[in-house]
Every structure is written in C-alpha cells, then in structure tokens.
FINULUM-558538 format. One record per residue: residue in one letter; x, y, z of N, C-alpha, C in turn. Coordinates in pm, whole numbers, plus 50000, padded with zeros to 5 digits. Layout:
N
AXYZXYZXYZ/...
//
This chain:
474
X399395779103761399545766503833400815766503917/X401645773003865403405772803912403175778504083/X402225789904069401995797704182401255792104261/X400385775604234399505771204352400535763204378/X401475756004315402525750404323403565754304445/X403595766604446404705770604571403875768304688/X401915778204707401625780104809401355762404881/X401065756204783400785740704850402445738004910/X403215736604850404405732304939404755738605032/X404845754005035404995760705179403665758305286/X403135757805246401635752405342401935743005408/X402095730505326402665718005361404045716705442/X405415722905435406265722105494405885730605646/X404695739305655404395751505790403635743605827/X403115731105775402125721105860402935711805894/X404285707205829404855696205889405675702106007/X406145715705992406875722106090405705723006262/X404685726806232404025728906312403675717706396/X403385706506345403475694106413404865689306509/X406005692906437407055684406512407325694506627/X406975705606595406865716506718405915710506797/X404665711306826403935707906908404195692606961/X404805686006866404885673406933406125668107037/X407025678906973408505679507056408375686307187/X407115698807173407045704807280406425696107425/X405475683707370404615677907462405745666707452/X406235664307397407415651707447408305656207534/X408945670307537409805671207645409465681207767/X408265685307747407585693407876406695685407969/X405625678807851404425673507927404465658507980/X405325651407883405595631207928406455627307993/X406025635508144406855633608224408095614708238/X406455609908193406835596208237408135591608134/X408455596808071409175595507937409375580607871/X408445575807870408075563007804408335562207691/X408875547607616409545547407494408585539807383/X408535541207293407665531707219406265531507216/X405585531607317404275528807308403175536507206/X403325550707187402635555307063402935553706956/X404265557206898404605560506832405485550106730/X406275543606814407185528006845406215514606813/X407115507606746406785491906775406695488806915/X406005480306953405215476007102406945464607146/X407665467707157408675456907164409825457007255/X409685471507310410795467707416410285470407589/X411125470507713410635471807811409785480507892/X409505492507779408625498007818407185500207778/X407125490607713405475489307643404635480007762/X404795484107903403825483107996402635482607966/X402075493007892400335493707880400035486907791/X400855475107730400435468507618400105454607667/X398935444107663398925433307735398995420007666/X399355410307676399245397307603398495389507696/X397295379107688397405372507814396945376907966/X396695389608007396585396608105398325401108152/X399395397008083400915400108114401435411708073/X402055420708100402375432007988403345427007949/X403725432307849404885425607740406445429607789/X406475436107904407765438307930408195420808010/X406995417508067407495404808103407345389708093/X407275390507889406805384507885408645379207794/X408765365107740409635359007680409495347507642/X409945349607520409485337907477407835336007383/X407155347407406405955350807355405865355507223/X404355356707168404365362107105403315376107085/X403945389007030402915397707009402215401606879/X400795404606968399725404606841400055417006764/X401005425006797401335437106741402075436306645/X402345427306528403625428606491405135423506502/X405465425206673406745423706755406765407706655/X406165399206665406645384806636407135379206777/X407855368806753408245360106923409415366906949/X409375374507051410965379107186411345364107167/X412705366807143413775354807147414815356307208/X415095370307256416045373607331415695390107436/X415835388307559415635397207631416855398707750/X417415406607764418365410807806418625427907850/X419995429407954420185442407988420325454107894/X421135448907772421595455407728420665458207565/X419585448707569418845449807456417245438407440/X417005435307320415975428107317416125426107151/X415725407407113415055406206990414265402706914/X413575406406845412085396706872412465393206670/X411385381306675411345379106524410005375506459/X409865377606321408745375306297408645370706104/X407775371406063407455362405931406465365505855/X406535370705716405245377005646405335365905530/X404465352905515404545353805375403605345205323/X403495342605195401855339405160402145329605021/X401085322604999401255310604861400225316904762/X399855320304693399025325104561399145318904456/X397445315204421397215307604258396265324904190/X397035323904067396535336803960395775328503828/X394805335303792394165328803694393815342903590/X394845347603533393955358003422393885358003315/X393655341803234393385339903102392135345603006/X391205350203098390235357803132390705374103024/X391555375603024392085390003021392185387402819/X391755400602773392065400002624393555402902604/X394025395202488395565393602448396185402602465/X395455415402342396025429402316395475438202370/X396125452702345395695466202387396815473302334/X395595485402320396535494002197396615506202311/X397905516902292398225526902408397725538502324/X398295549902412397715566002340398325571202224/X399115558502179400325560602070399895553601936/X398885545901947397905537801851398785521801885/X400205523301932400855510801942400075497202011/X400095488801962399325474402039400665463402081/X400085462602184400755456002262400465437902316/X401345431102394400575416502446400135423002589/X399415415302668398985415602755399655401502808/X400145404802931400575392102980399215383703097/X399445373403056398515365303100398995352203149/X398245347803295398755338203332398445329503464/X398575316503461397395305603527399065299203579/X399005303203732400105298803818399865297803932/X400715289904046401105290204181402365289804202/X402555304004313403755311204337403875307804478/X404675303004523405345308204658405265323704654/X404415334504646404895351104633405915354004673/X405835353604815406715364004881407125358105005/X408085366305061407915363505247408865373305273/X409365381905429409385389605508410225381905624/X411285380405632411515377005776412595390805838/X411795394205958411645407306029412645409406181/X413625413806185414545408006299414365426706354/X413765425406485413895441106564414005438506709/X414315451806712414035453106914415175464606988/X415595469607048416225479207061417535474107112/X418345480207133419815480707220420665491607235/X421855486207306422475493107423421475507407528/X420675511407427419695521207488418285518407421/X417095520507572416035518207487415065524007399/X416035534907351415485544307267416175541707143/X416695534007165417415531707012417005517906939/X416065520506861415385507606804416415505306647/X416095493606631416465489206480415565475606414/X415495483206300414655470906216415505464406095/X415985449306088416615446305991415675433905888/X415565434205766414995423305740415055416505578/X414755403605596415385397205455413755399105342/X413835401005215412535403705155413045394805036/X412105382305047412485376804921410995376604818/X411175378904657410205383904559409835368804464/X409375358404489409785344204402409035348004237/X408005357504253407205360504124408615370204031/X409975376504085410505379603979412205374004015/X411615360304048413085350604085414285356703969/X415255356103995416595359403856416455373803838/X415615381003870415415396703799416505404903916/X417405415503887417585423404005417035424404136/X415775428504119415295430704276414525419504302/X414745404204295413915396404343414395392404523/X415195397604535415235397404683415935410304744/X415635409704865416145429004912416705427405095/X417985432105107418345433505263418215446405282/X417605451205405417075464505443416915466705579/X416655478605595415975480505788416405496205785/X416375495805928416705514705984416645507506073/X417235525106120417515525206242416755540806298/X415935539006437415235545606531415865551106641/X415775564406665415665568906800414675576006839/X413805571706980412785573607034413035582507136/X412835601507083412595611307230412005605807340/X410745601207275409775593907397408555589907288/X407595586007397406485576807315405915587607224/X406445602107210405775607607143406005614507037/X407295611807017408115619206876409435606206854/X409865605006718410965597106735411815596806542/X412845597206529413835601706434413885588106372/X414255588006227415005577006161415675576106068/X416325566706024416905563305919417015556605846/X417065552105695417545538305640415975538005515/X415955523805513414755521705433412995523105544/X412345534605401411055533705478409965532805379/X408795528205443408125534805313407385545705279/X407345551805215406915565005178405405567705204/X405085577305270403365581605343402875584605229/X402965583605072402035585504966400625589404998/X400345580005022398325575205040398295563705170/X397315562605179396855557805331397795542405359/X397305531305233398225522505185399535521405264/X400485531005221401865532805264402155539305420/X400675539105510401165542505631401745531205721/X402365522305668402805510005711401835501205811/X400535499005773399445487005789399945474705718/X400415476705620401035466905521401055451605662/X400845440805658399785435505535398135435005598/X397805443305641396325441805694395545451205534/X395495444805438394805450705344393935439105356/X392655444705246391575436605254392115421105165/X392725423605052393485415505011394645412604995/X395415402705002396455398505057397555405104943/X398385415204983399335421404936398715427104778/X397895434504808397385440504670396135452904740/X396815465704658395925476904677394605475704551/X394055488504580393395490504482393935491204360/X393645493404232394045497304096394445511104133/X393925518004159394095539304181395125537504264/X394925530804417395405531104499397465525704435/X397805517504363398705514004312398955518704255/X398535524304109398825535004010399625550204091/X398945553804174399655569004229400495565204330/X400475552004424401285558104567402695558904509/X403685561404617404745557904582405325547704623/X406875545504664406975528704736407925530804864/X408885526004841410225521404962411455527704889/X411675536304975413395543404926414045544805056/X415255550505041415935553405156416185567305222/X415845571905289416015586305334416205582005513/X415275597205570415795601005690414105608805702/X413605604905857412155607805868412075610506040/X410945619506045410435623906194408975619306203/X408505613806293407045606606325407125612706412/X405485615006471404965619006631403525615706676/X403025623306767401675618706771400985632006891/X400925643006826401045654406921400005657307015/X398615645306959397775648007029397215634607098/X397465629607222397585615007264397925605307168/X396185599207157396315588807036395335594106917/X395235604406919394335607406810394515611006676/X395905620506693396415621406523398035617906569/X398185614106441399765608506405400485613706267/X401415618206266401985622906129403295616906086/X403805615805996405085612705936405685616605802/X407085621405831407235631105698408525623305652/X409315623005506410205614905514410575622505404/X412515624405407413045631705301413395615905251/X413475619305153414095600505023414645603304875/X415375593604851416105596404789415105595204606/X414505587904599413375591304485411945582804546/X411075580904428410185575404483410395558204505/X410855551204454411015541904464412735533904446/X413465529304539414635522504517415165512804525/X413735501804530414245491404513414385482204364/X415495475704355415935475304245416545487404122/X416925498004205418265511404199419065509104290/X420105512404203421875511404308421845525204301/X423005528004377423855541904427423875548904308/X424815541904221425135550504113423895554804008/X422855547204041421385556603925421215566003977/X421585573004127420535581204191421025598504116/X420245604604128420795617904079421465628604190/X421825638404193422795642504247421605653404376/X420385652104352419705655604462418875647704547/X418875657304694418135649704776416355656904753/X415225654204701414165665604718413205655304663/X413335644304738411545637004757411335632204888/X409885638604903409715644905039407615643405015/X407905635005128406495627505124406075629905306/X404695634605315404555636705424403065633505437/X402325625505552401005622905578400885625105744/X399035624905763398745628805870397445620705904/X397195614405988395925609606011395245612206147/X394195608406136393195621106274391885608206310/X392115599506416390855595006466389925603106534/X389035606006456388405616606454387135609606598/X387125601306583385845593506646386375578206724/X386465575606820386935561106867388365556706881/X388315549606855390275544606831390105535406700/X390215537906619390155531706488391185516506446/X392205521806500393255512106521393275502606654/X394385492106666394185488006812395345497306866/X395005494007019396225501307126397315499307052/X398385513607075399725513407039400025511106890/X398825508806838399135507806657398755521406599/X398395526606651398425544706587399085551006491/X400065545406489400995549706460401445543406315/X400785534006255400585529106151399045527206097/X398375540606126396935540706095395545530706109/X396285523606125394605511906127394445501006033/X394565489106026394265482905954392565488705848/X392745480505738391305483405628390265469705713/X388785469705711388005463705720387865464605872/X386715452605983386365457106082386515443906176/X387535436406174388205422806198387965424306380/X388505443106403388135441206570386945443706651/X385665440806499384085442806540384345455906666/X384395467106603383775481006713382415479506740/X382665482006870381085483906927380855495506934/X381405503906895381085521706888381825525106814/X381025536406703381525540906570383005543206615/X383845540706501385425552406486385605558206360/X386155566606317385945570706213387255579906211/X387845578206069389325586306098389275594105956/X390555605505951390485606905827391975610905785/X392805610405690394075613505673394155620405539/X395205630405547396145636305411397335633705414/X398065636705286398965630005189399635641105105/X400875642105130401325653405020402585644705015/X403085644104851404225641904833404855650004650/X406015655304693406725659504566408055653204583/X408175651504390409725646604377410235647604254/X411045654504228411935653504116412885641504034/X411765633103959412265623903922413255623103783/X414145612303803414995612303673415055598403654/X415325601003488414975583103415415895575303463/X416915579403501417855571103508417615561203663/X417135570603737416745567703910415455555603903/X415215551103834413945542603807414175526903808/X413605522403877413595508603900412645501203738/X412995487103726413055480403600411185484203622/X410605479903489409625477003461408325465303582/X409185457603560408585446103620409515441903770/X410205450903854409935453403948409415448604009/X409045437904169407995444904251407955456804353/X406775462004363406805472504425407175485404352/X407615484604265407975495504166406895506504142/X407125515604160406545529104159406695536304000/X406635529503921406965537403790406135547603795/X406365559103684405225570203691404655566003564/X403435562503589402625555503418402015569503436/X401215569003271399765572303227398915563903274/X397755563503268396745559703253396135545603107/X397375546703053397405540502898397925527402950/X398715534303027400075522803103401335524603081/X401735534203002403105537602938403835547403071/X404815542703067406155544203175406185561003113/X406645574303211406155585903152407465583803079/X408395580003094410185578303016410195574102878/X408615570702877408675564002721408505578202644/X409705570302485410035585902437408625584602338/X407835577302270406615579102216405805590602272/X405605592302414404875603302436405255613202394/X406595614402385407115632402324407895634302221/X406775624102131407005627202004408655622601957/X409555611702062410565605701978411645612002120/X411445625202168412365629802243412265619802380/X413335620302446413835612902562413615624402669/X412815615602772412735624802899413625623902997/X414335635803037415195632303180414755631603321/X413695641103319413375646703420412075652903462/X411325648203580410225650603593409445653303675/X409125667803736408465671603880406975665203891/X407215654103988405985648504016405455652804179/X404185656004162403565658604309402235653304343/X401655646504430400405638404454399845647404555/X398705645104584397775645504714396605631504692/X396505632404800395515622604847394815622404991/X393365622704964392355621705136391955613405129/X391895607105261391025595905277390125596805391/X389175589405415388205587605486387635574005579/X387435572005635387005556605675386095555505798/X384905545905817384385546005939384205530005979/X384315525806092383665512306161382945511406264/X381885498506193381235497106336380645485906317/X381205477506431380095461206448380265451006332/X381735455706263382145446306166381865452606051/X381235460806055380745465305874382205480705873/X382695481905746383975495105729383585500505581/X383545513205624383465522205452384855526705491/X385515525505386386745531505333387295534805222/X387365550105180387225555705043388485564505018/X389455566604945390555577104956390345581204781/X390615595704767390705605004669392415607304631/X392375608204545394255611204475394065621404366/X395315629704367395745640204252396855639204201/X397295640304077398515636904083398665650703923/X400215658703992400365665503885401925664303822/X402285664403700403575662903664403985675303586/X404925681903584405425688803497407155692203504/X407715702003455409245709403420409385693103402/X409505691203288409655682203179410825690703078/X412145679303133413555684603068414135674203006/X414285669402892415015666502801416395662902809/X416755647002743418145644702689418435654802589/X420125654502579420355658802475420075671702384/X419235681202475418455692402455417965696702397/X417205683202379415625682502286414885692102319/X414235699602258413315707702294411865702102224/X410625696202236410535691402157409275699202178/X408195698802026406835709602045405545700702102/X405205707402244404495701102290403235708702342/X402035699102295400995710902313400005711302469/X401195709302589400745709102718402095711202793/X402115716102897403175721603005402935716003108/X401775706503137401775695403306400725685003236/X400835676003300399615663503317399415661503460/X397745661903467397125660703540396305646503520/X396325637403648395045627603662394705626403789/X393235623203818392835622703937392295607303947/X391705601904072391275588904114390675590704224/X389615576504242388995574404388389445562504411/X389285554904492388755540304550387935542204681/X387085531004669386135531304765385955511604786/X386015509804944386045497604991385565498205105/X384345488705094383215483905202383615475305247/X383455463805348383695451005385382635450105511/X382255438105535381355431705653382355419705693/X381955419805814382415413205909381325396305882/X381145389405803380115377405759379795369205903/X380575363405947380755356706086382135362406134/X381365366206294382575377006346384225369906363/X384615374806324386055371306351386605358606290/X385655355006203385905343906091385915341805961/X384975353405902384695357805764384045369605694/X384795376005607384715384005593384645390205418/X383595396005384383105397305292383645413705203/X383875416205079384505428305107384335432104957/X383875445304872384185450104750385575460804755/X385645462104635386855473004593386485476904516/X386635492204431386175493304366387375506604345/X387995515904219388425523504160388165526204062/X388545542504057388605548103868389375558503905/X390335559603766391035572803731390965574303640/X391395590903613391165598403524391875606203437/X392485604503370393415613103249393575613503156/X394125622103101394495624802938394375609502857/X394685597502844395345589002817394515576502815/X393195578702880392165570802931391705573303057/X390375562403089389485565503255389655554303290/X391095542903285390365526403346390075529003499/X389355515403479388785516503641388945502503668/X388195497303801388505481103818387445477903910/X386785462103927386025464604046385965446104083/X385965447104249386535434304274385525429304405/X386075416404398384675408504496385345398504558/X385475397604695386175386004731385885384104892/X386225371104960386175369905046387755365905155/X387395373005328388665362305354388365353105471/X389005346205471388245334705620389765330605665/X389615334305843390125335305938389805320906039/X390505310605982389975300306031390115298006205/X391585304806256391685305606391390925322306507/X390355328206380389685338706463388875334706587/X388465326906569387535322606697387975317406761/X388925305706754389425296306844390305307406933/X391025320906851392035330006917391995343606856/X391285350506941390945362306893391885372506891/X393225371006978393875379207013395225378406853/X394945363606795395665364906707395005354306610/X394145354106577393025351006503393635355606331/X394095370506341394655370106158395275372206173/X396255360706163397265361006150397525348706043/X396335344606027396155332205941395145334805857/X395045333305665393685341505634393865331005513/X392935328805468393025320905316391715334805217/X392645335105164391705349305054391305341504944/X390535347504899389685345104723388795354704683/X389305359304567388475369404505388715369404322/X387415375204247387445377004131387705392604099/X388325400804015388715415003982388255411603829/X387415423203793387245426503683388475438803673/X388875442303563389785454003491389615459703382/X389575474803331388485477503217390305486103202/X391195481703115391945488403055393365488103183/X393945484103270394695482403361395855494003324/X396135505403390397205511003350398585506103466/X397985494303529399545491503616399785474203619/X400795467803627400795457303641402215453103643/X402715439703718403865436703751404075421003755/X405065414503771404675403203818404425398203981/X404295410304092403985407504199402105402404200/X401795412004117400515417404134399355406803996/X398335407504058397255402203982396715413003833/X397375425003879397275432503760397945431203645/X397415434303530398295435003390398525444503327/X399195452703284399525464503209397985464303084/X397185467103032396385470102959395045456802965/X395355454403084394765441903101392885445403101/X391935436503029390795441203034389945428603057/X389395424003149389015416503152388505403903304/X388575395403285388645389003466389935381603489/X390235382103624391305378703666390775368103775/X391225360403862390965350204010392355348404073/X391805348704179393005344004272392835336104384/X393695333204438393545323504597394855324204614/X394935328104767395805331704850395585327004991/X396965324405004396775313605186398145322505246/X397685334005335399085339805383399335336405556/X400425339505647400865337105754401585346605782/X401355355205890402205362305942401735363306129/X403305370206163403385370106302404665380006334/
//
C-alpha cells in the first residue's frame, strides 16, 4: 500500500504541475487581452466587461447589485473598488425523532443529542474588490456561528488576499477552503439544502484553514483546477500555538465541463452550483477529482462541536484521537489521504449529481511511546452520495432527494433525505430569483457518524430529523 501511496502523490503533484504550466503558459503567451478576473476571479472589478447586469456590464455599473456573488459596489474609484454582501439564514430543527442512545465500536453507549429549536444559524458579511492594482483582489469577512454562541469558534474574522496574472491563472493567500470533494469548490451556499452536505459528503471533506494556493483555467471555460498548501485540515477554532511544526496538507481538485457550461458565465471557477435553478436547454454535464493528504496531529484539532469542524471520525462516530480505539494508547499523529469523483448532468431543470470518496489513514504514532498491539497498519472507508432534483415550477420550486452510504470497519451508516425549496422571487426576477429560498425537508439517519451543533446531524443519531429554513443572500 506504502508503494501506491508514493505513485498516487507523485502522479498527483505531475498533474498539478502540469496544469499551472499550461495555464501560465496560455496566460502569458496567448491572453493577449490580459483581462483580470473574469475566469478565474470574482466578477467585481473593472474588468469584468463580458459580465452583464441589466444589459450594463458591470464595469459601469454602481451602486448595483451582482448576481455573481459581488453583492452591491458601494464604492468605485481610481484607485480601487468595494462591493458588499450577506449570507445568512433562520432554521427550525426538529430531531426528537432520533433514538436517545447508541452504542460505538467500543461497546460504550452514549446520549444522542436531540433537539426542537429556532436558531438565528448563521450569517456571512463579505467585504471585497480589488486595489491600488487591479490584480490585486482581497476578500475580508465577519462569520458569525449563533448555534455554538460562547464556544471558541462561534464567530471567525478572515479573508485573503489575491493576485490575478490574468483571467487565467491567479495566486493566494490567507483563509481558503480546502478542494476536498466537489462541496468545498467554493459553490457554498448553492447546495440543495441550505448549508448542509450530504452525510458522506460531510463525514470525509475537509474544511477552512490557512495556507497559500494557485487556481487557473487552462482550457477557456471548460476545466478549472485549484491546489492549496494549509496548514491542517481544518483551523477554525485552532490558534497558532496548536499547529505542529509542519507545513504538508495539500489538497488539490480539478473539474472538466465536459458538455455545455454547467455553471453560469464567469462562475467556473467555483464549479457550478448543485440542482438545475438555470433550467438548461441543452445537456451539460461535468465531472471533477479530488486528492488531498495531511499529516494530522491531536493537538492541531478543532473542539468537538465546532462548526465546520473537520474531525477525522470512524464511521461509529468516534474522533480517530479517541484513545478507546487503541486499546487505552493516545494518538499523536495521523497520515490522512482522501480521493473523491464526482459526476453531474443538467437539463430542463431535472440534475443527477453523484460523487464517490476514499479515504485512507495510517503511520499512526503515539504519545509517550506507546507502542501499542494492533491488529491493522491503515483504515480504510469508502462512500457515495447521489442527488437528483427537478426543477417543480421553473424557477420557483424545486423538488430534490439525497441520498448516502459509507463504509468501514466500524459500521455502514447511511442517510436518505426528501425536501423541497421555493424561490418565491424566481419569477418575478430571474436574474436574482435565489437569492431568497425558504427550504423544508425530512432526513432519515441509520447510525449518523457526524454531527455538530451547526448541522441537523447527530453523532449516532438514528432516526428522523425536520427542518425549515428561510435563508438570504447577495
């Protein structure tokens, strides 16, 4: 295994190399026009010409707002531009539904948390736009968490900072989120449901850390890649001083509209929203990979209940740090590596969208220099999810399943969910129609190995859950 172990990462680093080559090569030979932003970039500063609001292009527009993301330009000027914008949503949870207990791979029984609330969740306020040069973008923004009010990470200040070769390659820095699985190609929040992946889909990705990353798009608009060195898999709610003394998590994805434009103009570059909201009248069909490795340590780990937290569970639900698994010994340290493909097609409002995950762990090193007798040298689990949706009335409602299972040592839970969302201004305004959505859906859960208080999930949770959600963004 050690030996498929090397050839997948050198594969993977001669495929990420090969891209920023070809893409650097067509950014500074072939675009003549040397345009900033438009592929690759947020749609937000003076050169996103080919982008239209209105029949206006957005370089001259103020005071507006874009359907891209940008939020309302509030300031436009020589020397820069700022636009602002707003993610956030009200949610009622109902999972009394869910049985009390559950026992782990340890025979231990546990509570199941359960619970019949309305949260203010979350919200996002998003301050970007470039300055002194217009290749130099920056994203700053406030993230407040109300489901883990008082906890460490219930609120988070963050951003990066961008420089754009041209519309077709561009450098960064600061907080990003990690290309895990399709999820994390920053669509965030165009999921089918309002700030919640699949069960699989949550269990493996990873989250938001801080590193240093290269994006491009080497072949017009058809494939897009992004690779990101970071400091672990997840850091929010970790300070400086947890981190360990290396830099070597390193997450890299690629996606390929294989058929159509899957996404809208200039959003490429964050893969495509899930479901078929922009009714295609001719198939698109895309497909993406996912490689990420990282050398994790216990100490580098964000709390339990977290949001957004990337813990590395089992399948049981147990945090891998828990010393029960190894027999009493304390784990320090732990080479984790994923893959994941995905697949997706639209047309005329109806979307299949299905992604596959691998996930392998091993060099499992010890506090205190435990050696302890163990009768396996890696854990392996695999997963699907698969999500249909119809378009019910176009651009107004929208009908949608979910469905997952994984697989490991530890258990097979799976989950499967039914819900609708309705877009009450889709029709009246198509151009920004969701931006307004009231969700509702029921999730069954047969054994939950993830759960938080962001999320409708429960750590061993088995049973039905409900929700209703009224979100707003711009």
């Amino acid at each position: 295994m050690r030996g498929i172990e090397k050839i997948s990462k050198g594969y993977m680093y001669s495929t990420v190399l090969l891209f920023a080559l070809a893409t650097s090569a067509e950014a500074f030979t072939f675009d003549h026009n040397r345009t900033y932003g438009a592929a690759v970039g947020v749609p937000i500063n003076d050169a996103s010409s080919s982008i239209e609001i209105g029949g206006e292009p957005v370089d001259a527009l103020y005071g507006m707002l874009s359907a891209q993301r940008s939020g309302f330009q509030v300031a436009k000027t020589e020397i820069g531009t700022l636009n602002v914008s707003l993610w956030t949503y009200v949610r009622y949870i109902n999972s009394m539904g869910l049985d009390p207990t559950y026992i782990d791979g340890s025979g231990n029984e546990h509570d199941v948390y359960r619970r019949s609330d309305v949260q203010f969740s979350k919200a996002s306020l998003q301050f970007k736009g470039w300055f002194l040069d217009k290749r130099i973008h920056y994203l700053a923004y406030m993230w407040i968490n109300n489901n883990s009010m008082g906890q460490g990470s219930d609120h988070a200040l963050a951003g990066n900072l961008e420089y754009l070769f041209s519309n077709r390659l561009k450098v960064g820095a600061g907080i990003q989120g990690l290309p895990t699985t399709r999820a994390m190609e920053l669509m965030h929040p165009r999921l089918n449901r309002v700030d919640v992946r699949s069960m699989s889909g949550e269990f493996f990705r990873g989250s938001y850390s801080t590193g240093v990353w290269l994006e491009g798009a080497p072949y017009e608009d058809k494939i897009y890649f992004r690779t990101v060195l970071a400091n672990n898999l997840s850091q929010l709610g970790v300070d400086a001083g947890q981190m360990d003394q290396s830099l070597d998590t390193w997450a890299t994805g690629v996606w390929w509209n294989v058929i159509g434009q899957y996404a809208d103009p200039g959003m490429g570059w964050n893969g495509g929203p899930y479901g078929d909201f922009e009714n295609h009248q001719n198939v698109a069909v895309r497909l993406g990979a996912h490689y990420t490795t990282s050398n994790e340590n216990s100490l580098s780990q964000p709390s339990v209940d977290d949001p957004e937290n990337s813990q590395i569970r089992l399948t049981d639900g147990r945090v891998i740090f828990d010393a029960d698994i190894f027999g009493g010994a304390s784990l320090d340290n732990v080479h984790f590596q994923l893959l994941s493909m995905d697949a997706g097609v639209k047309y005329k409002g109806f979307a299949l969208e299905g992604e596959y995950y691998y996930r392998h762990l091993n060099d499992f090193t010890f506090l205190d220099g435990a050696n302890p007798d163990l009768d396996f040298s890696s854990m392996t689990d695999s997963g699907i999810s698969i999500q249909p949706s119809y378009m019910v009335i176009e651009e107004t409602l929208q009908a949608y399943l979910v469905g997952s299972q994984i697989w490991g040592d530890y258990g097979d839970p799976w989950d499967a969910v039914i819900g609708l969302n309705w877009f009450p201004y889709g029709v009246k305004n198509k151009k920004f129609g969701r931006q307004v959505r009231i969700n509702t859906d029921a999730q069954y859960t047969s054994d939950s190995p993830i759960g938080n208080y962001s999320l409708p999930y429960s750590v061993g949770g088995h049973g039905w859950t409900y929700t209703m959600s009224a979100e707003l963004w711009f």
